[in-house]
Structure formats: C-alpha cells, structure tokens
VEXDRENLUM-248694 format. One record per residue (C-alpha): residue number from 0; residue in three letters; x, y, z. Coordinates in steps of 0.5 Angstrom, whole numbers. Example, Ala and Ser with C-alpha at 12.3 -4.5 7.8 and 13.67 -1.06 7.14 Angstrom:
BEGIN
<lovo:0&loke:Ala&x:25&y:-9&z:16> $
<lovo:1&loke:Ser&x:27&y:-2&z:14> $
This chain:
BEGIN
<lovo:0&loke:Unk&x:-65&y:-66&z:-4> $
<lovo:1&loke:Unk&x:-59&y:-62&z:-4> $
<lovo:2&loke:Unk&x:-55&y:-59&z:-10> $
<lovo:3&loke:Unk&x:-50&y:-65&z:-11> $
<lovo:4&loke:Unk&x:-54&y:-70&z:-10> $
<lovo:5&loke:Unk&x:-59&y:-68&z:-15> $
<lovo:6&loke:Unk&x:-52&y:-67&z:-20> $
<lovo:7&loke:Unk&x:-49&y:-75&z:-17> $
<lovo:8&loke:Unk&x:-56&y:-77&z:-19> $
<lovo:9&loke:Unk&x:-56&y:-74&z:-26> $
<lovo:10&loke:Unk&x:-49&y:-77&z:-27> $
<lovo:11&loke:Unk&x:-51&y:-84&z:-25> $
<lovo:12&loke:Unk&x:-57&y:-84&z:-29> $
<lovo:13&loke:Unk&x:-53&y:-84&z:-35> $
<lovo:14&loke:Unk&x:-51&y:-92&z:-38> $
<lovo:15&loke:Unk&x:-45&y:-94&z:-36> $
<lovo:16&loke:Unk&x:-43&y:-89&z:-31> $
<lovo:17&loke:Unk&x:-41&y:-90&z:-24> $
<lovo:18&loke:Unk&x:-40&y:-87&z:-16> $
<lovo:19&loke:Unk&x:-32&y:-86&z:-18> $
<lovo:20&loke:Unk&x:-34&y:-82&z:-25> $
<lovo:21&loke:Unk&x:-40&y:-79&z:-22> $
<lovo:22&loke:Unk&x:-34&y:-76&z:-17> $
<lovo:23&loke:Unk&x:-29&y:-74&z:-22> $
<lovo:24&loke:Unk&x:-34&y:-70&z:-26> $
<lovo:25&loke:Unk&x:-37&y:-66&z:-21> $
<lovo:26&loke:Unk&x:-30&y:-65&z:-17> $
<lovo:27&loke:Unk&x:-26&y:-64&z:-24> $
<lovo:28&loke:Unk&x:-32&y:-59&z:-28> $
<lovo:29&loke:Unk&x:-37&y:-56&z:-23> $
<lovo:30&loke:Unk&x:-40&y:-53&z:-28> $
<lovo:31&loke:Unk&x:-45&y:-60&z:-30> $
<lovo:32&loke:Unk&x:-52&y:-58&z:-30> $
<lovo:33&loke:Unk&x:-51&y:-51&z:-31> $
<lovo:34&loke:Unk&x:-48&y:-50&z:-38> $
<lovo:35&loke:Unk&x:-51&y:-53&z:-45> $
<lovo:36&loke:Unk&x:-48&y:-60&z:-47> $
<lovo:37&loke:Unk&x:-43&y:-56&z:-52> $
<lovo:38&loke:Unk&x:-39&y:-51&z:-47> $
<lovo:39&loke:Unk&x:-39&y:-57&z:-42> $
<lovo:40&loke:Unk&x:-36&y:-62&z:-47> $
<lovo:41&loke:Unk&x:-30&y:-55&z:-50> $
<lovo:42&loke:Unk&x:-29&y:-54&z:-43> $
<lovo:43&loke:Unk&x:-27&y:-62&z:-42> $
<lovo:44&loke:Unk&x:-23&y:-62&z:-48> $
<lovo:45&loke:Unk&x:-27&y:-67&z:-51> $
<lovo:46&loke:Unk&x:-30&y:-62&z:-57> $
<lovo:47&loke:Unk&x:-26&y:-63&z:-63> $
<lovo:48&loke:Unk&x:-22&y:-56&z:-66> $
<lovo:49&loke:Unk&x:-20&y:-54&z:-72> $
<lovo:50&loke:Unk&x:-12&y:-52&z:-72> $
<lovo:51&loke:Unk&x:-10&y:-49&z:-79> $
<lovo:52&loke:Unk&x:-5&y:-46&z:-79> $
<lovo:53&loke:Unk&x:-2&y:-42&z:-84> $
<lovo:54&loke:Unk&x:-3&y:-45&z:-91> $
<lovo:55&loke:Unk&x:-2&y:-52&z:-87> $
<lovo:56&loke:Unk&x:-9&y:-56&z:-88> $
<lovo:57&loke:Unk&x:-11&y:-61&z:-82> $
C-alpha cells in the first residue's frame, strides 16, 4: 500500500471526516503522519498563541 493511501486511510478514519478533507489536508499539510499532534496542528494555524505585547494583556 502506498504512502498516500495509507495517510487517506488515517484521515478517514477519524468521525466526521470525509474523501474532500481527507484531500485538503494531505494536499495543504504533507507533513500529516510525520509530525507530533502539537507541530501539525501550530503548522495549521489552529494552536492558540500568546500575543503580548508591551504592557497590553490579552
């Protein structure tokens, strides 16, 4: 089995994903499969970062 079929395969296993997000993610971020939950997911934008500034708080 290939090395993009067995990455499709993971991502259609998880609830709630399909064949179109499956695609996107591998096309948009390669790196699936290679990278720990907590780099894929700062390389995807989704992690929540601190942005302090100066005295500003928030």
């Amino acid at each position: 089995m290939s090395e993009w079929r067995q990455r499709r395969d993971l991502l259609l296993s998880a609830k709630g994903g399909g064949n179109v997000l499956a695609y996107i993610l591998m096309s948009e971020l390669p790196e699936v499969g290679k990278l720990n939950r907590k780099k894929i997911a700062a390389l995807g934008g989704i992690t929540p970062v601190n942005r302090n500034s100066g005295s500003f708080q928030g």
